[in-house]
N, C-alpha and C positions, 0 to 999 in steps of 0.2 A: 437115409442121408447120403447126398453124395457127397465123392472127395472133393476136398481144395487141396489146390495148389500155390506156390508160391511162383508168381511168375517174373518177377522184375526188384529190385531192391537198392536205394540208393542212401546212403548218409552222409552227414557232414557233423564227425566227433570235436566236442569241444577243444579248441587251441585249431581247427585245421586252416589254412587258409581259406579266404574267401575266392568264391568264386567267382566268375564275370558275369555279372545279371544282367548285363546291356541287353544283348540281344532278345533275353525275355523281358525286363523291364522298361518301360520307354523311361529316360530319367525326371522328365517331373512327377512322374507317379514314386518313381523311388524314391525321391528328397520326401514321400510323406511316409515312407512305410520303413519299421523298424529291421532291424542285421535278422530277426527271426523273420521277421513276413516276406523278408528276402528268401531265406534259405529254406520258407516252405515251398513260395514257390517255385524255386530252383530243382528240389528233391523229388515233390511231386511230379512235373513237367520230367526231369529225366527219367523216373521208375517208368511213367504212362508212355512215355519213347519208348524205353525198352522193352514194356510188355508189348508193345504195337497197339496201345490203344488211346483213342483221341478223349474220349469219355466215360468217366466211370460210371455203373450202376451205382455205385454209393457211395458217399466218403464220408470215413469215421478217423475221429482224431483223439487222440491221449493228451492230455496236458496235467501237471500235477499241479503246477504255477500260474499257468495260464501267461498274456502276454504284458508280464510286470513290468520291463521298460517303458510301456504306454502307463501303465500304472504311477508309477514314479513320476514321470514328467504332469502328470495330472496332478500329484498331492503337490510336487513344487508349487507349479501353477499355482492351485488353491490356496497355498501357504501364503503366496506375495501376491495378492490382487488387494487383500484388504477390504474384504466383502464382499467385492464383484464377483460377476458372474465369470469363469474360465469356458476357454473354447472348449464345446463339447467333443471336439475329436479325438484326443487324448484317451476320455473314457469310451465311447464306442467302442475303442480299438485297444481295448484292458481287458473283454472279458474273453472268460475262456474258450467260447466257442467263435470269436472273430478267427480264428486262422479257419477251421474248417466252412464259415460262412465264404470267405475272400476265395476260397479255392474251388467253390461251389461257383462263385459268381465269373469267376475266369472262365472256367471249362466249359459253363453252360450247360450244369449239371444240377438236373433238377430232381433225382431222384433221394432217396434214401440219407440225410445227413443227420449225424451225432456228433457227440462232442464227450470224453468220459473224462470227469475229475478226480479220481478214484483214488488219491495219493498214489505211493511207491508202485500200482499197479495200474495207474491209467492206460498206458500204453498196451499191457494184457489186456484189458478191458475193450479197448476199442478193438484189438485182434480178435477177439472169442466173440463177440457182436458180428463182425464181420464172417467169421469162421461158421455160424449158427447161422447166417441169412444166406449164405452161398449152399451149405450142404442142405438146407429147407429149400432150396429153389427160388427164393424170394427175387434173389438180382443172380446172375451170371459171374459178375466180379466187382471189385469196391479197392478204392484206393483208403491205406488207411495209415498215420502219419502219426508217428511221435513227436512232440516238440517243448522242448524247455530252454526256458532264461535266466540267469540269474543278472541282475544289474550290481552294480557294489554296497547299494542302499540294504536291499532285501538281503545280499548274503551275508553281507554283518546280524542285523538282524535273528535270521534263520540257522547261520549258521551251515550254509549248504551255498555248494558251487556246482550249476548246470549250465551248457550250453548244448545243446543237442538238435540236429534236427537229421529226420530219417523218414522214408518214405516207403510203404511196399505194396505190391500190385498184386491180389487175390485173385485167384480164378475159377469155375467149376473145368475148365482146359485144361489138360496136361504138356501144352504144344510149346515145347520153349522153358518148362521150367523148372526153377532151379529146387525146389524140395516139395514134397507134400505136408502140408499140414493134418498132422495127424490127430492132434487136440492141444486146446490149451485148459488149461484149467486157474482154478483162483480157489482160497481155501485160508483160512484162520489161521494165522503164525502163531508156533506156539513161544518161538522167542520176537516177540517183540521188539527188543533192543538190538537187534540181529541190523548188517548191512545191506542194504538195500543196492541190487544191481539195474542196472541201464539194459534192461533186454531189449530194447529196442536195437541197440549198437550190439548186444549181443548175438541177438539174430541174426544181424546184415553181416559180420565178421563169419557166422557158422554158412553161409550163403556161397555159392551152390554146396550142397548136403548130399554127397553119394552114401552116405549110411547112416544106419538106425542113431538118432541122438535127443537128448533129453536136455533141455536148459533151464533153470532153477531160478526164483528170487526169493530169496530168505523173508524179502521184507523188512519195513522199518516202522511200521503203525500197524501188527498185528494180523495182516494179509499179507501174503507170497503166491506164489504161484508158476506155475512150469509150462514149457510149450516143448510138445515134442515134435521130432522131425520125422518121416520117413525120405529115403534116399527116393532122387527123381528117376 
């Protein structure tokens, strides 16, 4: 197996401001695309600058909710038509693998794409995919992206409040980066009712990593799971 690296890492933690998407979004493409398909493209496009690279070998993306404000505005929809048919855009752009499709289709990236719904561990899930196809030799490096929504509807609902969007650049290259990956893993909770952590934002906060570190998710449906670091 060879080693990965973490080469580039960008996020945008729930309450932060928004950033300026002009320059990446032309605005009538933004007037159709949701604060999330902004801030993937936003996070994505900065990590892939900083790694120095224009295209990824692969892109894998976490989502536990997938992109529920397209969701919502779809059930509205449905509710007030009164039979009719609702525009189909709404749901194309609801399920969970539209963010890693749309970033696919930007970059011009035709390789290796995933999408993991995994609950409280998606975001693991898409990392140790990624983590497993760079040290097998399969791709060289893979952009691979956390992202959650909650709109008002679903967090009464559920009961949970996420806004998250985070991005980070894999590499088989040591040239530039900010930690080694040194494993992740995933594993049966044995407390169930335990909090469930955002490693996504935990990761990018522990980022550049000059020593040995371990970061934990208790879990909150019975899987957890750790990714550890070694120093770059």
């Amino acid at each position: 197996m060879r080693k990965v690296f973490i080469r580039s890492a960008c996020a945008l933690k729930s309450g932060a401001p928004e950033p300026d998407y002009r320059p990446l979004i032309p605005m009538m493409e933004a007037r159709r695309m949701t604060p999330l398909m902004k801030r993937a493209v936003w996070t994505a496009t900065s990590a892939l600058e900083a790694a120095g690279i224009a295209c990824p070998d692969a892109i894998l993306c976490g989502t536990q909710w997938g992109c529920l404000v397209n969701t919502e505005q779809f059930f509205k929809a449905l509710h007030g038509l009164d039979g009719r048919a609702p525009s189909p855009t709404h749901f194309m752009q609801s399920t969970h693998n539209t963010l890693a499709s749309m970033l696919a289709i930007r970059l011009g990236c035709h390789g290796y794409n995933a999408t993991y719904s995994h609950s409280a561990v998606s975001f693991e899930s898409a990392l140790l995919d990624a983590f497993l196809q760079i040290g097998a030799g399969a791709v060289d490096n893979a952009l691979v992206g956390a992202y959650e929504e909650m709109p008002p509807l679903f967090g009464e609902l559920f009961g949970a409040h996420a806004d998250t969007a985070a991005a980070f650049v894999l590499s088989a290259s040591p040239e530039g980066a900010l930690a080694r990956l040194e494993d992740v893993q995933l594993q049966r909770a044995k407390s169930p009712d335990s909090a469930a952590v955002d490693m996504a934002c935990a990761l990018a906060d522990a980022l550049p990593c000059p020593a040995p570190l371990t970061l934990h998710n208790p879990g909150s449906d019975r899987s957890q799971s750790w990714i550890r670091l070694c120093g770059n």
